[in-house]
N, C-alpha and C positions, 0 to 999 in steps of 0.2 A: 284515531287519525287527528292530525296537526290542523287548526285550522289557516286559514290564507295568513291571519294576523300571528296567530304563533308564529309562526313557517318564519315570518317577516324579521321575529325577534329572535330566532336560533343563530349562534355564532357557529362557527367553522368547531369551535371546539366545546360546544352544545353537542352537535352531532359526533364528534369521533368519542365524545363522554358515552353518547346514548347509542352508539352500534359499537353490537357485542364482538365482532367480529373486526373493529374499524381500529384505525393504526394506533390508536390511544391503548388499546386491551394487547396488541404487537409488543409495544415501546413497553409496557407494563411488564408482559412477561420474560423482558431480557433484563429485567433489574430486580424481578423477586426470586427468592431461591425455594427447597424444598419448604421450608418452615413456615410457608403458608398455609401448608396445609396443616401445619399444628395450630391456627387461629392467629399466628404470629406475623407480623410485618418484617421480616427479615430484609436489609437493604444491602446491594451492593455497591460499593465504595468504587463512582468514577474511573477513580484514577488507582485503582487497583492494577500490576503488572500484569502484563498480556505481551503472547506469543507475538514477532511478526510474522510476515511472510517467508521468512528464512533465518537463517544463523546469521547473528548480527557481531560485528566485528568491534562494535562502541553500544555503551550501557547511557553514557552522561555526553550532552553536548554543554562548550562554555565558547560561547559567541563574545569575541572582543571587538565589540564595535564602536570602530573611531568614527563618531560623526562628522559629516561636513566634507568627507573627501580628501582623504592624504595626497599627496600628490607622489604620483610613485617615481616620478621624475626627479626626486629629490630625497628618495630612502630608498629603491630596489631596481629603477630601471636607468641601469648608465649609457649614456648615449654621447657617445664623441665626436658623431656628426653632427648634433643639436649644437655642442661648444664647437665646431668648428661655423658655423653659419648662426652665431650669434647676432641679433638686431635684423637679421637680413628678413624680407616678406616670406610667408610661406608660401611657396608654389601654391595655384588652384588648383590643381589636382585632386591634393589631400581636403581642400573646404569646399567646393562645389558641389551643390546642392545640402549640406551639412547646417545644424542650427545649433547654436548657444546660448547658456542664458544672458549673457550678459555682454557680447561683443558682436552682434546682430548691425548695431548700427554704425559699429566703425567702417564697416566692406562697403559702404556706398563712398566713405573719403577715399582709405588706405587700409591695405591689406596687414593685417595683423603681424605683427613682428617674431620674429624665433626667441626665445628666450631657453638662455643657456642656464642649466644649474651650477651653482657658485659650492655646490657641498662636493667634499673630496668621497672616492669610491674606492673601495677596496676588495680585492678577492678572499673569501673566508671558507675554513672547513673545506672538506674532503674535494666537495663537488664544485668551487670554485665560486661559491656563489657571489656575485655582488649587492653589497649591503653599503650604506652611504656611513660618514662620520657622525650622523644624526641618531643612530640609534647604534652604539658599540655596545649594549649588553645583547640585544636580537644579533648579532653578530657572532657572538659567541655560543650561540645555539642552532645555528642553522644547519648542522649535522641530524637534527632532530625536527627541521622543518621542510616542507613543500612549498615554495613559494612561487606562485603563478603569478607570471608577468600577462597575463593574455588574457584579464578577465575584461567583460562587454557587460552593460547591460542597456535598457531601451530609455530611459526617463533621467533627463539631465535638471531638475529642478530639488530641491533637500527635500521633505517631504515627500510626495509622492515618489521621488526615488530611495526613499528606505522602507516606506513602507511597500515599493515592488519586490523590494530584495526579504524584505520577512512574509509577506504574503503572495507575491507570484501575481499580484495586478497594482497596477499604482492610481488605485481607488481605494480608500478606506472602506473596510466591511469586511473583508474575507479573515478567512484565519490564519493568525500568525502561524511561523514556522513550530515555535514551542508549543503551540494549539497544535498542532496538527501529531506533532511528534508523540506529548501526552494525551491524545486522545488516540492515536493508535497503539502506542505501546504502554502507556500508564505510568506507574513513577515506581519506585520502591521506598519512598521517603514513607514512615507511618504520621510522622509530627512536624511535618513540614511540607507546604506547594510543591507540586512535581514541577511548575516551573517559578523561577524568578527572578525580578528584574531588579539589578543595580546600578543607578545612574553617579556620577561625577562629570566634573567640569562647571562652568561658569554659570551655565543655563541645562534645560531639558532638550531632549533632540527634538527636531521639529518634527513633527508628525503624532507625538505625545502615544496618548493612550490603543491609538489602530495599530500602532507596531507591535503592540505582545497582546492585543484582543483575542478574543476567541471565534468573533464573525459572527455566523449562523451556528459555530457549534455551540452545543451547551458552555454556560458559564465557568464551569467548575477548570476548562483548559485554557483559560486565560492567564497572562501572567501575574504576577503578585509583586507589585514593587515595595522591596523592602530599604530601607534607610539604615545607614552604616553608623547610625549615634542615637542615644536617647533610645525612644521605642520605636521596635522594627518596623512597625504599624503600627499608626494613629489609633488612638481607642481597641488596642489589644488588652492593654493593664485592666484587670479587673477594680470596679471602681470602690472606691473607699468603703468599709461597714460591710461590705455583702459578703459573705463567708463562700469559702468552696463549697460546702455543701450545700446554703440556698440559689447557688449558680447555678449547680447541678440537678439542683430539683427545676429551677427556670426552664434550663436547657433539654431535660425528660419531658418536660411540659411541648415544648416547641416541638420536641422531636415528634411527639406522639400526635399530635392536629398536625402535621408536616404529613407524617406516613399518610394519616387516613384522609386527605385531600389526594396523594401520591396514588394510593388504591384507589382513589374513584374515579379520575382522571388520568391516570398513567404521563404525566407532564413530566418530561423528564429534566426541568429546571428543580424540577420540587425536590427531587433525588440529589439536584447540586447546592440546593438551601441547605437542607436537613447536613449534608457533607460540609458543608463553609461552616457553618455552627461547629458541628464536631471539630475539626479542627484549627478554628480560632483558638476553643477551649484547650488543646493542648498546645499550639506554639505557646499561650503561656508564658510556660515551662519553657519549650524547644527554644524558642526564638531568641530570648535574652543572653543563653547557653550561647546559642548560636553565634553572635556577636560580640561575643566578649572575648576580643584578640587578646588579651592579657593572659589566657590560658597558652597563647603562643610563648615560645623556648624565645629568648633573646636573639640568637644567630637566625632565627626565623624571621623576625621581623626584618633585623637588618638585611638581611637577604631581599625582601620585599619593598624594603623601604616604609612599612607601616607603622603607625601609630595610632596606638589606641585610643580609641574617643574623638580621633582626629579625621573627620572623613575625606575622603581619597579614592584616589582610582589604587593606590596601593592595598588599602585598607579592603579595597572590590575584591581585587585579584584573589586578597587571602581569605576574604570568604566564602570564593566560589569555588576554593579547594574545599574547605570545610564543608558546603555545601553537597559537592558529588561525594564526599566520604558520607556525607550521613545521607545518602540515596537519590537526592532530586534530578531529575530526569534532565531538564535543561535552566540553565544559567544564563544569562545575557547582562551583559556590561556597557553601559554608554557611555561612553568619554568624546564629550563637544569642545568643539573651539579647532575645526580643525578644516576650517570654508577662509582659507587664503589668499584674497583676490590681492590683497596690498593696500587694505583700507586700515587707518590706524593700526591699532596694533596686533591686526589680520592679516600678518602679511611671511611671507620664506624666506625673513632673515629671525630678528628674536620674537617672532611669534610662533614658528615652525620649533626654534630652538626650546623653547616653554613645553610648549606641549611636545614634544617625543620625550622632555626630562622626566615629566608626567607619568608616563606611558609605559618606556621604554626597559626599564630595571623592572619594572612590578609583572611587564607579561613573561619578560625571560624567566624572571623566579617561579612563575607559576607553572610551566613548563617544565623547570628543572623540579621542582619541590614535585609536581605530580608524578615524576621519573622517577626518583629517591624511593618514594611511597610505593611505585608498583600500580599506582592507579593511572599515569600517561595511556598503556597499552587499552582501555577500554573509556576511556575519554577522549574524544576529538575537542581539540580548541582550535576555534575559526577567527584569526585578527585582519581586521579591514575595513573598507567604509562603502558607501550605498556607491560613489561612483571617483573616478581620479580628475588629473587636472591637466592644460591643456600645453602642448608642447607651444605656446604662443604667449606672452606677456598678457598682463593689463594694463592699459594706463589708468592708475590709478595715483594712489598717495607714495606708495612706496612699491616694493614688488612682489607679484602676487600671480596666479594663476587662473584659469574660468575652467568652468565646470566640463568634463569632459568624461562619454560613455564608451568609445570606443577602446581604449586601453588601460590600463590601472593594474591595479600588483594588490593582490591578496597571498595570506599563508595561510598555510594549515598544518598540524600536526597533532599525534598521537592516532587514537581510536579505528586502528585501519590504513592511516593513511601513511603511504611509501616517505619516509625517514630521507633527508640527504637530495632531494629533487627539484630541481629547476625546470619547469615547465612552462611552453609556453614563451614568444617569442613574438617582439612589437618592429614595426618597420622602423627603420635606421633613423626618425627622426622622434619616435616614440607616438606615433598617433591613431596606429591601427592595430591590431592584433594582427599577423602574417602565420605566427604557426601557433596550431594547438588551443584555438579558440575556447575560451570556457565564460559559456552565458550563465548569466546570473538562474537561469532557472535549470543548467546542467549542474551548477553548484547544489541545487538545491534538492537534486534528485539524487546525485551523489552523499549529499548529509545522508538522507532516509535509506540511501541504498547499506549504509555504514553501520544502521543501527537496525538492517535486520525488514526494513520497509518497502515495497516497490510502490515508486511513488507513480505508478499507471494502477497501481488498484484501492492507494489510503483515498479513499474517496466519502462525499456525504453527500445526500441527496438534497439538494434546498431549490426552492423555485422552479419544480423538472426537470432541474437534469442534474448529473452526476459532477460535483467539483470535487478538485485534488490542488495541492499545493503549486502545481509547476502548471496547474492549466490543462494543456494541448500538447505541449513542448516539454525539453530536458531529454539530455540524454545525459545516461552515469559516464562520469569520466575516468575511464579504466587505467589510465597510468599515473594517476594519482590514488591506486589503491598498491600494498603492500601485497 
């Protein structure tokens, strides 16, 4: 027996070490195979593929996310009453009891002005869709897109509202969406992250590393940001003099005190150590392969608009094709600079016109080129941003919009989802969603529903009770499936 003073010095994970029966000897036996019983440590690989709860309709997600808030007022939601009641006050109706970040203290002077869009709109493809003059290559694909004018979500601030849209609470700590997805379904990549993160533009999105975290789950379904020039990862090149083979003996070494810490404790971080070593050691190889758009055909790149060595949201787009062909489970892309209030040169005349030049040619081609391929029909690509903008000016420098959750314009296409669809329907001055509501956490039950997951049972247990990506809420939204 323990005395009072031991008792005093046993950690939480003293005990689940030392009961034979306690969740430590649980966790242990859902990560060793038969081969134990040949005296062998046999381990299984995290992010090894797994069944979901159903037949999944998408194998790859590739997340095209425009940081800062497009305003969809000015690329996919045309509104003829907004230019007809240009400058005029917005009725209270629509702002009563309503909060913003950043026009909070104009309503005690003067009520905030209509601000009409200055970009021409036109009708495109089959289903008539309107797309603005801001983005004519998205234009030329919309027969192949689902674009929802009626998306909501709850957190009007950059930060805390992206990280709700990849984690389902706008608190840093839970797990991303790419956590959740590769820890329920796994990856098929052997030499490469089942998820990872490509950033472009001026700066990092705000919310940094909580956006592709892994939370409470284990480390090993976090994302991996890899860099589109030089080395993919900092400190991957093995370093000067050390030969394959004394690497290899290093990393047998690590492996083997890895296992038998892993068997005496059952920690299932130790199972994502032992994994992060192993495949450091082959990206390598994979990773350099990986980046090297110069193996791309000429009419490839110009299609995309990339350049090799030159990093880019172009140069993004055609690695996350490369990417789902050689198996990673999800991809996410960041492209900043797109918080337009009208402060220098943040603003929806040549700031808006910059970034969709950006943008706009590389997510079309990626789209068509995944067509071409044969890999569209089981890759979904999600392009959009944490929240839109507001059908009301700034006064500011120049002209600009405030941040706005009630209405915004997302698309989606391939992996499931219905081809040629207009969804989703904003009141005549663009400020509320009226038909066809799609919250940010029905998007997000809908991803999982796509790939095979029902996001009421991907669950993990941490702090008593049972979390899942969407929370409490989400419902799949059925007319945005094929």
């Amino acid at each position: 027996m323990l005395s009072a003073t031991s008792l005093l010095s046993q950690t939480r994970r003293h005990f689940f070490h030392d009961c034979a029966l306690g969740l430590g000897s649980l966790a242990l036996s859902s990560l060793l195979d038969e081969g134990r019983a040949r005296g062998e440590v046999p381990l299984v690989n995290p992010l090894t593929p797994k069944k979901g709860h159903r037949a999944a309709r998408a194998k790859h997600v590739i997340f095209l996310f425009m940081a800062g808030g497009p305003s969809q007022l000015e690329l996919f939601d045309y509104k003829p009453k907004l230019t007809a009641l240009h400058g005029k006050p917005i009725p209270d109706e629509f702002i009563k009891g309503k909060r913003f970040a950043f026009m909070d203290s104009f309503f005690t002077k003067e009520k905030p002005k209509l601000l009409a869009s200055r970009r021409k709109f036109a009708q495109h493809g089959r289903a008539g869709t309107w797309v603005s003059e801001c983005l004519p290559h998205t234009a030329g694909i919309v027969d192949d897109l689902a674009v929802v004018r009626s998306m909501a979500t709850n957190v009007f601030n950059h930060a805390p509202a992206k990280i709700f849209v990849n984690t389902g609470s706008p608190q840093a700590g839970r797990p991303s969406m790419g956590a959740w997805v590769t820890y329920g379904i796994g990856s098929e990549a052997n030499n490469l992250p089942g998820f990872v993160v490509l950033q472009s533009g001026p700066r990092g999105p705000r919310g940094g590393h909580p956006l592709w975290g892994s939370g409470f789950l284990p480390t090993t379904y976090q994302g991996v940001p890899f860099r589109s020039g030089g080395e993919p990862i900092l400190n991957l090149t093995r370093p000067a003099g050390i030969s394959d083979e004394r690497q290899r003996q290093v990393l047998d070494a690590v492996k083997e005190l890895n296992a038998a810490r892993l068997t005496d404790t059952g920690d299932p971080e130790i199972a994502t150590r032992i994994s992060s070593y192993e495949m450091a050691y082959r990206m390598q190889t994979s990773a350099p392969e990986l980046i090297d758009l110069a193996q791309e055909d000429k009419k490839t790149l110009e299609m995309y608009g990339a350049q090799p060595g030159k990093p880019s949201f172009a140069n993004n787009c055609l690695l996350a094709r490369r990417l789902v062909e050689r198996g990673v489970r999800f991809v996410q892309l960041y492209h900043t600079d797109w918080d337009h209030h009208g402060s220098g040169s943040e603003n929806l005349t040549a700031g808006l016109d910059r970034v969709c030049r950006e943008v706009d040619r590389p997510s079309a081609a990626l789209v068509t080129d995944l067509k071409r391929r044969g890999l569209l029909d089981d890759t979904l690509v999600i392009w959009g941003g944490e929240f839109g903008r507001t059908p009301m000016g700034e006064v500011r420098d120049s002209v600009g919009r405030n941040h706005h959750i009630d209405a915004y314009a997302m698309w989606l296409a391939g992996g499931g989802i219905k081809p040629g669809l207009n969804l989703g329907v904003s009141d005549e001055l663009g400020f509320a969603a009226v038909e066809d509501r799609v919250h940010v956490h029905d998007l997000q039950a809908t991803v999982l529903h796509l790939l095979g997951l029902d996001h009421t049972k991907l669950t993990f247990r941490f702090q008593g009770r049972d979390f899942r990506l969407t929370d409490v809420h989400g419902e799949i939204v059925a007319k945005l499936l094929a």
